[in-house]
N, C-alpha and C positions, 0 to 999 in steps of 0.2 A: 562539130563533127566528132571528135575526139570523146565528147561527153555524150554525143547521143550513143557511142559504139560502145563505152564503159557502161552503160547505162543498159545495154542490150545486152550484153555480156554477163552482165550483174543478174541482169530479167532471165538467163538461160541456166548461170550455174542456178539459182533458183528454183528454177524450174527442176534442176537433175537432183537436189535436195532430199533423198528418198525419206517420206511421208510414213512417221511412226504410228499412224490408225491401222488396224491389221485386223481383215475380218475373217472370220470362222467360213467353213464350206464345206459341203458334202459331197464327198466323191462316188457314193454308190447309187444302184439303179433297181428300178422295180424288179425289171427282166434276173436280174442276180441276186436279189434276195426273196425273190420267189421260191428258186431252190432251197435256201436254208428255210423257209417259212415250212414249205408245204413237207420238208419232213420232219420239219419239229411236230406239226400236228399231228401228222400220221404216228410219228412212233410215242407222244404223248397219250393215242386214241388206244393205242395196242396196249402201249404198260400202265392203263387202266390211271393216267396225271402222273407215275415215281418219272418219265422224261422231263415232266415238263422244268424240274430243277435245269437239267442241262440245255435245255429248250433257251431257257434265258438265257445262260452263258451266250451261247451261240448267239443269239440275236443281240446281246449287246456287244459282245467283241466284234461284231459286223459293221453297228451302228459308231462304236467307241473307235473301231477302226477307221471307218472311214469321216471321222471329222476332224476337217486338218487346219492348224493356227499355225503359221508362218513355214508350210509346206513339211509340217511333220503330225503324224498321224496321235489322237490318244488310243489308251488300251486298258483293256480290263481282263484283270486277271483271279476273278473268279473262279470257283472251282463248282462242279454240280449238286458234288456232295455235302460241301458246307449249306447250299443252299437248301438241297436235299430235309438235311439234319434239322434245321430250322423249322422249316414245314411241318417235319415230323412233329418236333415240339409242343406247337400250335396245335396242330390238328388233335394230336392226343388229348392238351390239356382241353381242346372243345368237347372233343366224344366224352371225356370226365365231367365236362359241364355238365354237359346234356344228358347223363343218365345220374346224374345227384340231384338236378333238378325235377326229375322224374320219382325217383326212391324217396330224397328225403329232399324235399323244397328250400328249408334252409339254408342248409349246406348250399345247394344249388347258388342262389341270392347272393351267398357270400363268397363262390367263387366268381360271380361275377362282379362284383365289388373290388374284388382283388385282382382282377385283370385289367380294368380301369384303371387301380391305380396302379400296374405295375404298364401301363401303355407309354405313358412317357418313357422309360428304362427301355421299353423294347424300341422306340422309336429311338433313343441316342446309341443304340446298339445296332441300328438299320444303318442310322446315316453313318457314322464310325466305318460298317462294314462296307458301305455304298463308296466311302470315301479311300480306303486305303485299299481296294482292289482296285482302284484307278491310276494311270500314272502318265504323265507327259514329259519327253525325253528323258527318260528313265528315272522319274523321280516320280515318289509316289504323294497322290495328296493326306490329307487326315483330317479328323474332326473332333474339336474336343469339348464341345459341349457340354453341360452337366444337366443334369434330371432335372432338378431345378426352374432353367429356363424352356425345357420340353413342356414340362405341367403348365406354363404359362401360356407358349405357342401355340401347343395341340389339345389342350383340355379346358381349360378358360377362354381362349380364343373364343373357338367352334361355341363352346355355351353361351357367349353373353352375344355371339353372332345371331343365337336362335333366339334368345329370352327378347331382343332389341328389335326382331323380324328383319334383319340386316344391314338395319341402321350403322350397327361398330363394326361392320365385315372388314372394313381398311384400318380400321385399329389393329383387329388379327392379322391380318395379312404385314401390317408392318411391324406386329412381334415375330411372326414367324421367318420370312425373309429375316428381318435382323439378328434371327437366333442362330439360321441357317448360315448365313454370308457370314457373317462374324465369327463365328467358331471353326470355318473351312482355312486350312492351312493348303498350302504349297510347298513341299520340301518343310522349311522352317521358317517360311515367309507366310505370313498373315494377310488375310482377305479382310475389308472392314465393310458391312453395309448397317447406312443408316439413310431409309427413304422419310421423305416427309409426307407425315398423315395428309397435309394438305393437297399434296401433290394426287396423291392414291385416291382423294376423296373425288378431285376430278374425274376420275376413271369411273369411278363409283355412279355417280351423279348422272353418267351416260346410261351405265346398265340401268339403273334405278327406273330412266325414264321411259326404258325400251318397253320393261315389268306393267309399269303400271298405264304405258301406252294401250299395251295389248290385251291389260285385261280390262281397262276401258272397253276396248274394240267387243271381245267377248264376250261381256255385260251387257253392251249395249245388242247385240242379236240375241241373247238370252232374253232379255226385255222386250224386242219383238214378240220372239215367240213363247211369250211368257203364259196366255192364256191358254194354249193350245198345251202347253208341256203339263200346267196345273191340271185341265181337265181330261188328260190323258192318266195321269196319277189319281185321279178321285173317281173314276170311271163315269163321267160326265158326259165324256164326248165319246162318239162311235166312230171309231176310226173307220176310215177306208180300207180293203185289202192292199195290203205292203206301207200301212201307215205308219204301224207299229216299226216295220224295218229300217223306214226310210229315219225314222227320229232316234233308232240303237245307234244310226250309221254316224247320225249328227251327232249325238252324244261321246261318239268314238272320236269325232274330227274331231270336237272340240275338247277332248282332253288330252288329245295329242297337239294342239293349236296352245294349250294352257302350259306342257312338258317345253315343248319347243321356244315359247317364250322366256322362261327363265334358261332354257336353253342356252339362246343366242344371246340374253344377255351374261351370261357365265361366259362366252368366248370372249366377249367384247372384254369383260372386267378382265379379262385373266391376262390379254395380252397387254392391256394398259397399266396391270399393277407391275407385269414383269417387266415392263419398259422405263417406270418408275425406278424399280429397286434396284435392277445392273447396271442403271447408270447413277443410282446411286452407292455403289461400288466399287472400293479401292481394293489394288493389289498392294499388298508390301510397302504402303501408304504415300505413292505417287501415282501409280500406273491406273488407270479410271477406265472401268469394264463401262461398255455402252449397247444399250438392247433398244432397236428402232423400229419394231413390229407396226404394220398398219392394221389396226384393230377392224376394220373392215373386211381387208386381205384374209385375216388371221381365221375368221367369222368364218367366210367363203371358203376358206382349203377346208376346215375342219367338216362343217357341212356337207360340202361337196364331197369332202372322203367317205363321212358315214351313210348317203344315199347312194353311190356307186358301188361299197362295200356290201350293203342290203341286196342293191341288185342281182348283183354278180354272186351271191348266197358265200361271200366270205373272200373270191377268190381274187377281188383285187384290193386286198386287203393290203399285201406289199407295197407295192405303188403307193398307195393313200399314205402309209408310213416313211416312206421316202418320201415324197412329195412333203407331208411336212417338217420332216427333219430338212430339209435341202432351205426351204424359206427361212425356218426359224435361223439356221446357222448363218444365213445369206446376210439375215439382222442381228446379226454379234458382234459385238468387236472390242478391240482394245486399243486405248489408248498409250502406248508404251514413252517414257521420262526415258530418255538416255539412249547407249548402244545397247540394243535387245539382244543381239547376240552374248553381249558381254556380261548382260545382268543373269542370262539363261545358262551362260557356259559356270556363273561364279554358284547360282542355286545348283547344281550340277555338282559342283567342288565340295561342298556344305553338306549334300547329301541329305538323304529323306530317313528320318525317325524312325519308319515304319518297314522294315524288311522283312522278305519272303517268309522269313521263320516266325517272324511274329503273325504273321498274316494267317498260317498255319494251327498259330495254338491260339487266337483271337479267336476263329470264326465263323460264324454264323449267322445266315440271312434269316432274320425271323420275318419277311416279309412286312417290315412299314415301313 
């Protein structure tokens, strides 16, 4: 008797043991961020895009605001004009492309050569910026990446992705993530990701089958109407009135049928690589970030947001953005080592490398 009730007692403190997994969630709604949408576009539409710098601000301090880990909000403290400034940048040095490559060709070739390779530098200057206008209970993150491992991520990735026809896509993606994850700070706490090719190749191996399912499927009605297409092209056959239409219309279906396949399998991969890499993902080298998307789910919102988006000629655009930040955050989370409070109040103490002043004479969103 004695030991069944120690034994119950033992099964209840247990129970009140509160459970250090702690997931991410989104507190905001279509209905309210429809307002900040629809006048980011509107005064974007008037000041000819100089809004749309401040457009993002807005939309991400909404987004950044409302996604809360352990009942405290993050925040982005972006400013319009540094992103302004950036833009500017870009933009100029394009117009300079584009009229050197008109005047004198060479010149032209070789400023494009030279924006190539300064893409890596603008990309560790993206993420740098992306990173230290963020902050969670008032610490800011940072990123310290070097060019270096950018040129590898973002420019040898993506090439040996196309030269292979997508064969090493998860080799890139597991440079990238690792270049990414591993270089993001916390205060003065370190992020560490390292996924396994293996792991990622699974994810792979799904899109892959989706790809060459469908353009079986495609081929094979192309093949049907194989005769009928050739002797439409050689002027063989006499078409009936509305022959001609009915086979533009099929040729439309089907390279929207061809778009939509790699399509759907680009959701499938993307939520399986990310599910991959945040969980393979250390904080401060205990704490293990975990991402549990269902790649089916993930398919379906994204889908379903951009044919109701179509529909609606843009206007529930909000919604479809909410609706997936609310899932994705739903499947976040972290695994926390110890008292969370205690490790959050001591980053807190330590204090974050990157202050307002620096943030000031740092920055600039050059848009990668």
């Amino acid at each position: 008797m004695v030991v069944a009730e120690t034994a119950s007692m033992q099964g209840t403190l247990t129970q009140r043991v509160p459970d250090n997994f702690h997931r991410l969630s989104f507190t905001g709604s279509g209905k309210e961020y429809f307002g900040i949408w629809i006048v980011n576009v509107l005064l974007t539409i008037i000041t000819l895009g100089i809004y749309s710098a401040w457009a993002k601000v807005r939309r991400n301090r909404y987004f950044f605001g409302n996604t809360v880990l352990l009942g405290r909000a993050f925040e982005y403290h972006a400013k319009g004009k540094q992103i302004l400034i950036g833009r500017v940048i870009v933009f100029a040095y394009l117009i300079f492309y584009n009229v050197m490559l008109n005047v004198v060709p060479i010149a032209g070739i070789i400023l494009a050569l030279l924006l190539v390779a300064f893409v890596p530098w603008l990309v560790v200057r993206g993420l740098r910026f992306s990173a230290r206008v963020t902050s969670y209970r008032n610490v800011r993150f940072d990123f310290v990446g070097g060019v270096g491992g950018a040129f590898l991520a973002f420019i040898v990735g993506p090439v040996i992705s196309v030269l292979t026809l997508g064969i090493l896509v998860p080799l890139a993606s597991r440079w990238s993530y690792r270049y990414i994850g591993s270089n993001l700070r916390y205060g003065q706490r370190a992020f560490a990701t390292d996924p396994s090719v293996g792991a990622i190749y699974k994810s792979w191996f799904l899109s892959a089958a989706i790809i060459v399912a469908g353009l079986l499927i495609i081929a094979f009605i192309g093949f049907l109407n194989l005769a009928v297409i050739l002797s439409l092209f050689d002027g063989s056959y006499e078409a009936a009135p509305g022959m001609h239409v009915s086979m533009i219309a099929l040729f439309i279906i089907g390279y929207i049928a061809f778009l939509s396949i790699f399509g759907v399998a680009a959701l499938f991969y993307r939520a399986g690589v990310r599910n991959v890499a945040w969980s393979a993902t250390t904080f401060d080298g205990k704490h293990q970030l975990t991402s549990d998307l269902s790649r089916g789910r993930y398919a379906w919102i994204a889908i379903t947001n951009l044919i109701v988006t179509i529909f609606t000629l843009g206007l529930m655009r909000p919604w479809a953005a909410v609706r997936m930040a609310r899932y994705v955050n739903e499947h976040t989370g972290v695994h926390f080592e110890g008292n969370v409070g205690e490790m959050l109040d001591r980053i807190a103490q330590e204090g974050s490398a990157v202050g307002s002043e620096f943030m000031d004479f740092e920055g600039f969103d050059f848009g990668f």
